[in-house]
N, C-alpha and C positions, 0 to 999 in steps of 0.2 A: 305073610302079612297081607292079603289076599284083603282087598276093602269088602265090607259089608253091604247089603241093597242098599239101608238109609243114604252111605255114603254114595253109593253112584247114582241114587234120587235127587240131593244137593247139585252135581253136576246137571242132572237134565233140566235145573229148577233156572241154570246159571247162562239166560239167555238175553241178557238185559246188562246194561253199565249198571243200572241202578237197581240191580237184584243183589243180595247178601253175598259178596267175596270176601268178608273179613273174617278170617283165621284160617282161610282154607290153605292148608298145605297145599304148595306148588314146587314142586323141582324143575330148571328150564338148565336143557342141554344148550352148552353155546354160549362166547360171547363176542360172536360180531354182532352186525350192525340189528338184525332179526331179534336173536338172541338177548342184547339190552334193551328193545326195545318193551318184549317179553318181560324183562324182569322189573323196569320201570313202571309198566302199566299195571302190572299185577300189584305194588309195593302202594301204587297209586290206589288200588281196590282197598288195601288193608291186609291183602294176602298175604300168607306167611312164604317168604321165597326164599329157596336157594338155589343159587346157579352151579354149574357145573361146567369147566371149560378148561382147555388146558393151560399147560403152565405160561406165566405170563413175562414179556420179557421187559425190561424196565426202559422209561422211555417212548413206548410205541404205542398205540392207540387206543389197545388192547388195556395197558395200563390206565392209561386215562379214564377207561370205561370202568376198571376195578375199583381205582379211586372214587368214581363215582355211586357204585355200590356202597359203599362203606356209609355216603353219606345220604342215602334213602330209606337206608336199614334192610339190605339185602346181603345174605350172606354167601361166602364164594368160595369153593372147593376146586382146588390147581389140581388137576388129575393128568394121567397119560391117558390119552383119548385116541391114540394108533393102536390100540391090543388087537391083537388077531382074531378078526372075526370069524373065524373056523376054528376057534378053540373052543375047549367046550363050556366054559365059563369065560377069559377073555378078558374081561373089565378089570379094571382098575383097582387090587383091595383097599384102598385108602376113600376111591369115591364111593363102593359098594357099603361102607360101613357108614360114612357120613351120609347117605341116601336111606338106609337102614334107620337111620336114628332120625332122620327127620319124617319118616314114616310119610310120604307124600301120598297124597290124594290124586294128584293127579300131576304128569309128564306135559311139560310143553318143550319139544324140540325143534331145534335151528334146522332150516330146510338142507346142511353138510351132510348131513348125520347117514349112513347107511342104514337100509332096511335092516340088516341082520347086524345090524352094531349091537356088542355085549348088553349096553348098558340099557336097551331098548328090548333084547330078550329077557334082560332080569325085570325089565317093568311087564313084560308079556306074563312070565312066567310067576306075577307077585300079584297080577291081576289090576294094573295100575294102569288107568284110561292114557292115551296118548295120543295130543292134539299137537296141530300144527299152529305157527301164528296166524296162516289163515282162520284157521274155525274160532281161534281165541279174537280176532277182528270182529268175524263176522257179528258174533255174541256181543261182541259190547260196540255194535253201530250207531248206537244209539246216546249217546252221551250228548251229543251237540243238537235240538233242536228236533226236528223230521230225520230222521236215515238215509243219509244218501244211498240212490240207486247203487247199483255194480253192474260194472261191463268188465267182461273176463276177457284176458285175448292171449293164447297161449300156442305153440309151435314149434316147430324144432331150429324154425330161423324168421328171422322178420315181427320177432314180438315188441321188441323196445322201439323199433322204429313205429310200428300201426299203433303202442299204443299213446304215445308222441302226437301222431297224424291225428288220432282220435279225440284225444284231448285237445288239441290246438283246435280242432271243427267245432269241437261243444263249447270251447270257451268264443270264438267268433260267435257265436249264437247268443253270449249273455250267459253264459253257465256255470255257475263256479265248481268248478271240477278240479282234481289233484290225478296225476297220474303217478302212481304208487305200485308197493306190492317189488317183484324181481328185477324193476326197473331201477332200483337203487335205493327208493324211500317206502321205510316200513309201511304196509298197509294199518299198522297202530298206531303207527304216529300222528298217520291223515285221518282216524278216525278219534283221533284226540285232539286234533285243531280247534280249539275254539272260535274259531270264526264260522265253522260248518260249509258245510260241502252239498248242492246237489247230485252230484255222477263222482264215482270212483270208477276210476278206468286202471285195472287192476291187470298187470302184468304175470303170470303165475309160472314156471318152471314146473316142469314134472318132477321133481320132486317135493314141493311145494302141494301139487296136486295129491300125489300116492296119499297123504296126510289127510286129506278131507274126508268128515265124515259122508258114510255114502247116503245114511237114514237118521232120521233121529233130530234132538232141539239144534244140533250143533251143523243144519246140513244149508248149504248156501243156497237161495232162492235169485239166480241173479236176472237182470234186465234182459241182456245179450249177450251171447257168449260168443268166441271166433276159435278153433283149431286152424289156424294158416297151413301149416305144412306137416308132411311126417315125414321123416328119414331117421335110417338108425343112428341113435345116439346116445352118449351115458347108456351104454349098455353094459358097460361094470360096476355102475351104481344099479340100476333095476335087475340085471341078470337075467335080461332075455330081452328081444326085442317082441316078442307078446306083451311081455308087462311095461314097458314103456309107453306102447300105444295105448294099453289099459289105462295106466295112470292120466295119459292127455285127453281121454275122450272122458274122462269127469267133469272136462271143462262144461260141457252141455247139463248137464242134468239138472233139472227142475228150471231151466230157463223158462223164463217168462213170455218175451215178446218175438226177440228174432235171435236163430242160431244160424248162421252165419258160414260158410263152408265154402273151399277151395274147387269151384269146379274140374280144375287140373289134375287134383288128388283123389281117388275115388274114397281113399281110407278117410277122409273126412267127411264125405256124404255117406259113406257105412255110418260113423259115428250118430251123425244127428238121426240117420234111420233109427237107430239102435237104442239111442238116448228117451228117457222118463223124463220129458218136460210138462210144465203145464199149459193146461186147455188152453187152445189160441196161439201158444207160440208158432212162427211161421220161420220154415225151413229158407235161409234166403244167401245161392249161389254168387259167386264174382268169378270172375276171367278175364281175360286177355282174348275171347272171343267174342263173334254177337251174342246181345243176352237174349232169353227168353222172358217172359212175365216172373218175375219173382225172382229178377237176376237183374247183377250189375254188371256190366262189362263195356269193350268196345264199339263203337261202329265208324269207320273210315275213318281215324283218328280222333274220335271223340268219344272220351269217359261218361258213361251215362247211366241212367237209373231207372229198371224196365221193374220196380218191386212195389217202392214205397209212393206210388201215385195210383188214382182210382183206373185212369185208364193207360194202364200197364201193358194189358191186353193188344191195344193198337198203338201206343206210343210212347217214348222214351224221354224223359228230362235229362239235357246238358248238364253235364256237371262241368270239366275242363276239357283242355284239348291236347295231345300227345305234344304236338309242339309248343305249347306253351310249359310243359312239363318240364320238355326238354331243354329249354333256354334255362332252365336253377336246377339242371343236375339231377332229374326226378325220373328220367325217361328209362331207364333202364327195367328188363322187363318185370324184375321181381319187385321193384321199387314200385310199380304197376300194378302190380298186385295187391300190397300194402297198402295201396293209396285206395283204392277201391275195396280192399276189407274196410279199413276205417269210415269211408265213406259210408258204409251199408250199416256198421255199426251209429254212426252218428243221425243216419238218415229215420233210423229206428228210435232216435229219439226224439227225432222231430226237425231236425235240424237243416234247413232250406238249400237246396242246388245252391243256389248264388251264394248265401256264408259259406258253404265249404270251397268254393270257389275262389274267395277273397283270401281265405285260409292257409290256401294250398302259396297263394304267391307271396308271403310270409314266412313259409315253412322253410328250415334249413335241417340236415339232418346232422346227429351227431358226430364228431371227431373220432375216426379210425371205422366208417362205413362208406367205402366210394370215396375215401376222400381223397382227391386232386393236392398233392405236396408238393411237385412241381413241374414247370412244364420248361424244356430247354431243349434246344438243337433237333429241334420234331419229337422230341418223346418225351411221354406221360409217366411222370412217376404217381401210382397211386397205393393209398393206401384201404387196406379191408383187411385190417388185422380184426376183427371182429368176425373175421372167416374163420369160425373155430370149432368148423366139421365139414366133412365132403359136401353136403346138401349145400351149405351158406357160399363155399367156393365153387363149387358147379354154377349157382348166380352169376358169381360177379365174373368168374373166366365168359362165362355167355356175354355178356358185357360187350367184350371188346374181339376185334378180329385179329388180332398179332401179339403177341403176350411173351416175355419173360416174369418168368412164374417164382415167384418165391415162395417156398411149400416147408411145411413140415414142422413137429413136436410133439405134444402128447396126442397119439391117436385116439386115445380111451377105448379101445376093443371093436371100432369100424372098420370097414372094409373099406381103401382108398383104390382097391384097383381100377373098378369102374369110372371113379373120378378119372384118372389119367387117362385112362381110352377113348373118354369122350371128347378129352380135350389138344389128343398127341395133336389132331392138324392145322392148330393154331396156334402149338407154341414156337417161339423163337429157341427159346432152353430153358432151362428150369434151375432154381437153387435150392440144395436142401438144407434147411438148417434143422433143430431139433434133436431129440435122442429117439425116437421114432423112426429109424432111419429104412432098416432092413425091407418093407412092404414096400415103402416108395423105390427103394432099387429096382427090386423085382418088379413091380408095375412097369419103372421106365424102362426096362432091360425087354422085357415082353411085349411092350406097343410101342416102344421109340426107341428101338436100339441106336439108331442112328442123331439120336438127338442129343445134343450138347446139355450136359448135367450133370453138376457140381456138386460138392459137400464143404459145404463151410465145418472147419476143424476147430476152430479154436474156441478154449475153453472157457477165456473169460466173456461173461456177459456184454461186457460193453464195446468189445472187440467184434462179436456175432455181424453185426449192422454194417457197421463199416466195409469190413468182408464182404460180404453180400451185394451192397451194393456198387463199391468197384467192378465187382465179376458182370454185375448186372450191365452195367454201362460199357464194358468189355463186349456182351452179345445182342445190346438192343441196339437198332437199327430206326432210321427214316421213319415216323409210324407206330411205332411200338407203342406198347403199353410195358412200364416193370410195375408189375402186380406183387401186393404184399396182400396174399390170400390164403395164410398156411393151411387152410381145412385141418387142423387140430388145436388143441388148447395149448397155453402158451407158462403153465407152471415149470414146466422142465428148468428153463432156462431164463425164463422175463418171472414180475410179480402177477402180472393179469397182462390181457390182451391189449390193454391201454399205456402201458409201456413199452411194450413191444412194436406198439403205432409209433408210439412218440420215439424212442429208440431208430428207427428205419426214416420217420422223417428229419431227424438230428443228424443222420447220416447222409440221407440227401442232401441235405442243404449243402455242409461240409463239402461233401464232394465235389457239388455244383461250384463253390464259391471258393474251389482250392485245386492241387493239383494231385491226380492219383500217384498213390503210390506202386512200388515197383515189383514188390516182394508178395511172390503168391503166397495166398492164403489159407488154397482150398486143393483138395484131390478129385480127380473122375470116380466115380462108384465102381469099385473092383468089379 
């Protein structure tokens, strides 16, 4: 069933809200939050849609969303969506025949989905185009008025927060901006607001990325683009940490004004060398050290701006100051980083020293990054469950100088030893919770043999916390820090990493405001 040219001419013609989508066959893999939004906007065009998602259970959100289907005119296929992606065929035959019959023109899948997922070889292998909801965004930007700009900001850690920081600078400025995309809200939802939008400040995931077209009507032209950091990760979704870096460094391409790069990381100034932007874009560094012309960074504690003024060359614009950072909790160094990516991003759109300034003493960061749950008899319970890879816990352990460490769960196929060695001589001890368990033994057995480190055993969920943090208050001291920074993800055992916050500070509290109990919980790592 392999489409015809005419039919993949339709596609390239389909660059506009207000170009012809009605009858186009559409199949969209997926139905979280991406996924309905996909099949709403599409039902919205007149497109002929059917979703594809697994089975739904009654009650849950998932339902809600199916109900919602029914009442759009989209139609929805409960498949098993785990088939073994090393089979040789793999999929589903129940979805394979209903995608069969609906003869679709063209795939739009949920950024879940594996590269080599069945149902994504059978569209390779039927000749069936396959976008992400970015490219199906970018196409239809145009609905509300003028098109808002795009600023892309993507990395292996510190994306939601810069593009937070980013948004918040462009709206002090009088900006009506939406901060969308991987940060929670569909980038098709913000490109169907009716109220319209100047700047989308577009949060994107590399796997969000791998999906972008590289050429063609379907390929994004953005404002500014940022890769913050690189470190291995999801490396069992990409299947190598080549094609990971691959997929992030498409954040750059075809940028317009400023692409934006980590002076700490060299693999992000590879990228923008590497990257096909257009004429006039200007390559523009940040740090933690003095800047040069065309860089943002420190001097003697003050965040400044050596890029976006004429005389760059001899002198620097004030943005804030380290200690005023530090009085709201902002000082920490990667936190530094972030704030000065966003900066460079914001400054590239015009946006003045003094509003980002105003901006920044406004700014609060999200719940489960740094965040402070309580503080009692000298020690800091914090939480960063949002530390869900070595790279993001390497940060926040930098942080502080005395640490019981709460680590551990789905590693996703990284390498945690490094983490531990860099950090044996400033823990107090360490707790592992997770099924992840066997690399962190090994690590601590190899650089800390002598360090106090536990395994939380128990199997029920809401039992994990409590555990943990009695043991926790058992080894912190005067000083401390208990750090909830697992460096892996947190499905094993929590529903996402925001449970697992909330979880650990339920247990805090608890603790503080009761008395511990008597009955261990846990074993030493054999």
């Amino acid at each position: 069933m392999a489409l015809g040219g005419a039919q993949l001419s339709r596609l390239d013609d389909l660059t506009s809200w207000h170009a012809d989508w009605h009858g186009l066959r559409v199949a969209v893999l997926g139905l979280g939050v991406t996924g309905f939004a996909a099949a709403d906007t599409l039902a919205e065009l007149g497109a002929d849609v059917l979703v594809v998602a697994g089975p739904i259970t009654a009650g849950g959100i998932s339902a809600d969303r199916a109900r919602l289907l029914g009442v759009i005119g989209v139609r929805l296929v409960q498949a098993d969506l785990n088939a073994d992606p090393d089979a040789d065929q793999g999929a589903d035959p129940a979805a394979l025949r209903d995608l069969a019959l609906h003869r679709p023109e063209l795939l739009v899948v949920s950024p879940g989905f594996h590269p080599d997922h069945p149902l994504l070889r059978w569209a390779a292998r039927n000749g069936i185009p396959v976008w992400g909801d970015i490219e199906l965004a970018w196409r239809l930007r145009d609905k509300v008025g003028p098109a808002a700009e795009w600023i892309l900001v993507t990395g292996t850690n510190g994306k939601t927060t810069t593009v937070q920081l980013t948004a918040t600078m462009l709206a002090a400025a009088g900006l009506r901006v939406a901060p969308c995309g991987n940060i929670g809200v569909p980038v098709l939802d913000a490109v169907r607001d009716p109220q319209g939008w100047d700047v989308l400040v577009v949060e994107l995931s590399s796997y969000q990325l791998h999906h972008l077209s590289r050429g063609g009507p379907g390929m994004l032209v953005p404002w500014a683009s940022v890769c913050l950091n690189i470190a291995d990760d999801h490396l069992d979704w990409h299947g190598s940490a080549e094609a990971y870096r691959a997929a992030k460094a498409t954040v750059y391409a075809n940028t317009r004004v400023a692409c934006v790069y980590n002076k700490a990381d060299a693999s992000t100034m590879r990228m923008v060398e590497d990257a096909d932007v257009e004429d006039g874009a200007r390559a523009i560094g940040f740090g933690l050290d003095v800047p040069g012309p065309s860089e943002l960074g420190i001097v003697d504690g003050i965040l400044c701006d050596r890029a976006f003024h004429e005389e760059r060359f001899e002198t620097a614009l004030e943005i804030t100051t380290v200690s005023e950072l530090r009085a709201r909790g902002l000082a920490a160094h990667h936190l530094l980083a972030d704030i000065l990516a966003a900066a460079a991003l914001a400054r590239s759109f015009g946006v003045l020293p003094a509003v980002i300034h105003d901006a920044l003493e406004v700014f609060h960061l999200d719940a489960h990054r740094i965040e402070v749950v309580a503080e009692s008899d000298g020690i800091r319970w914090i939480d960063d469950s949002k530390a869900t890879n070595p790279h993001a816990a390497d940060a926040s352990l930098a942080a502080f100088e005395s640490v019981v460490w709460l680590v551990g769960g789905l590693l996703k196929g990284v390498d945690i030893d490094h983490l531990v060695a860099s950090h044996v001589g400033h823990l107090r001890g360490a707790i592992i919770i997770g099924t992840d368990r066997e690399a962190l033994r090994d690590a601590f057995r190899r650089h800390a043999p002598r360090l106090r480190v536990f395994e939380i055993n128990a199997q029920d969920t809401g039992q994990v916390m409590p555990d943990a943090v009695r043991l926790a208050a058992d080894l912190a001291e005067l000083g401390d820090v208990v750090l909830l920074a697992p460096a892996a993800a947190s499905m094993d055992q929590f529903t996402d990493y925001a449970q697992r916050g909330r979880m650990f500070a339920e247990a805090v509290r608890d603790y503080l405001g009761g008395e511990a109990g008597d009955e261990s919980a846990s074993t030493p790592p054999a």
